[in-house]
N, C-alpha and C positions, 0 to 999 in steps of 0.2 A: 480842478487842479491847474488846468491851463492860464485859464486866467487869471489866478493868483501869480501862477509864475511870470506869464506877464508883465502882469504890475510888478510885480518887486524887479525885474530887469529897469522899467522904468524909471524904478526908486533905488536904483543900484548906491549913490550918493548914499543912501541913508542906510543902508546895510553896509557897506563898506565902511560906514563909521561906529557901526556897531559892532562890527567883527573886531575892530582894531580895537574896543574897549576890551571885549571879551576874551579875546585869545589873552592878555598878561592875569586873568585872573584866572583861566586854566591853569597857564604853569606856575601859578604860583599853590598851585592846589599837588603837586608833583611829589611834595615829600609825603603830603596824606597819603597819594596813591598809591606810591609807591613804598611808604611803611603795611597802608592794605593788601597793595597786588594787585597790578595790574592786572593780572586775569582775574581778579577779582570784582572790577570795578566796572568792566569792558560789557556784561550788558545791562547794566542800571544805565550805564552813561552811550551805550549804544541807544536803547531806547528811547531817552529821552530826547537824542543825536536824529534818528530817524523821524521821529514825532514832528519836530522841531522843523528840522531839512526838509521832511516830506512836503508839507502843509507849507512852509514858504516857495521850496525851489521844485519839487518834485525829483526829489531827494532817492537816487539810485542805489546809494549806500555802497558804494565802490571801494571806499578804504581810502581811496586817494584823491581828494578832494581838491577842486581845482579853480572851485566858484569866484572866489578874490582876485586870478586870475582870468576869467570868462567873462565878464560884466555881469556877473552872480547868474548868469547862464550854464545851467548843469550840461555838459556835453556829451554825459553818459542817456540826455534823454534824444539824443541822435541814433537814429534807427541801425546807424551802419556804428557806432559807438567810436566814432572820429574824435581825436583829444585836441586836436590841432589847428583846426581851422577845417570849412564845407570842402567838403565830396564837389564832384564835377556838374552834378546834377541840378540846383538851385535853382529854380524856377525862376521868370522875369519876374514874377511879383512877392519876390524871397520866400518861400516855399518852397518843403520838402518834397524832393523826387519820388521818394517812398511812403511818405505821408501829405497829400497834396493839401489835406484840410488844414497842416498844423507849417508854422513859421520856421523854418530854418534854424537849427540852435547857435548856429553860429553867425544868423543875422542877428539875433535877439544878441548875441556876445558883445557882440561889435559895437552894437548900439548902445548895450551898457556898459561896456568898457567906456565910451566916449562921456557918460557922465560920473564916471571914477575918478576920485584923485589920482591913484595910482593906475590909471587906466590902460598905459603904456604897457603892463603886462602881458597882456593879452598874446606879447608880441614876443614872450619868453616859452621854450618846446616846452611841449610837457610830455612826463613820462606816462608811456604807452600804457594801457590797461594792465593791472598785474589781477588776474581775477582770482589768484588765494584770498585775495584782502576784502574780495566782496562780502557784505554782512560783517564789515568791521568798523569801529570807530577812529574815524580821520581825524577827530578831535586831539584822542589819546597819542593817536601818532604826530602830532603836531608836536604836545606836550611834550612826549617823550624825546622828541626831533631838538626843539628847545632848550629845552634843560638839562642835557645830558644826548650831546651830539655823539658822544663815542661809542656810546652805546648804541645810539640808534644805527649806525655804521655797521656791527657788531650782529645784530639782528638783520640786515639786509632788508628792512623795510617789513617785517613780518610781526606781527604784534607776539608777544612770548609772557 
């Protein structure tokens, strides 16, 4: 898994362009889901969400999903689970304090940020771990975030 996640940091340019197709054909799927129900649909499209995440990014399943923003560097695979930018500890040869074998998740950010369009994000806070949402799909909440902001306001970020 390491190495996959890797490379696609590498290939952040091509995931980042593939997210931006993908996400308008989620919300355009929003009346289905939501004529089915959303709790209804939350783990076909969780599963397929983890499968998917797992096998490219090593995919934590947080609920809040932050990769478009991270240079497709999952920062929940950081040992102290930092959403923000490295811990104090970084090795000189960008390596983890707590896992010396493995790269920094926030060097690999950084780095794919820099070959992002919108790579500039990286530089936007992101909200702190909410762990109800772990084992949820970040997808639907996208959707639902989307197409129907008042509602997602409404819910306070909890899938319902």
């Amino acid at each position: 898994m390491y190495k996959v996640r890797r490379w696609v940091v590498r290939h952040a340019r091509l995931f980042e362009w593939v997210y931006r197709g993908f996400e308008p054909l989620l919300v355009k799927l929003h009346p289905l889901w939501r004529r089915i129900g959303y709790e209804r649909v939350e783990a076909p499209v969780k599963a397929i969400e983890k499968g998917v995440k797992g096998l490219l990014f090593d995919c934590q399943m947080c609920g809040l999903c932050a990769l478009s923003a991270t240079g497709m560097s999952c920062p929940m695979n950081c040992p102290k689970n930092l959403r923000n930018g490295p811990c104090g500890g970084v090795r000189a040869n960008g390596h983890c304090e707590v896992k010396p074998e493995m790269r920094c998740v926030w060097v690999e950010a950084w780095e794919g940020s820099r070959r992002m369009k919108y790579g500039d994000r990286i530089q936007v806070v992101q909200q702190p771990v909410d762990f109800r949402l772990k084992d949820s799909s970040s997808w639907l909440r996208v959707v639902r975030k989307l197409a129907d902001p008042t509602r997602e306001r409404a819910d306070s970020g909890a899938v319902k």
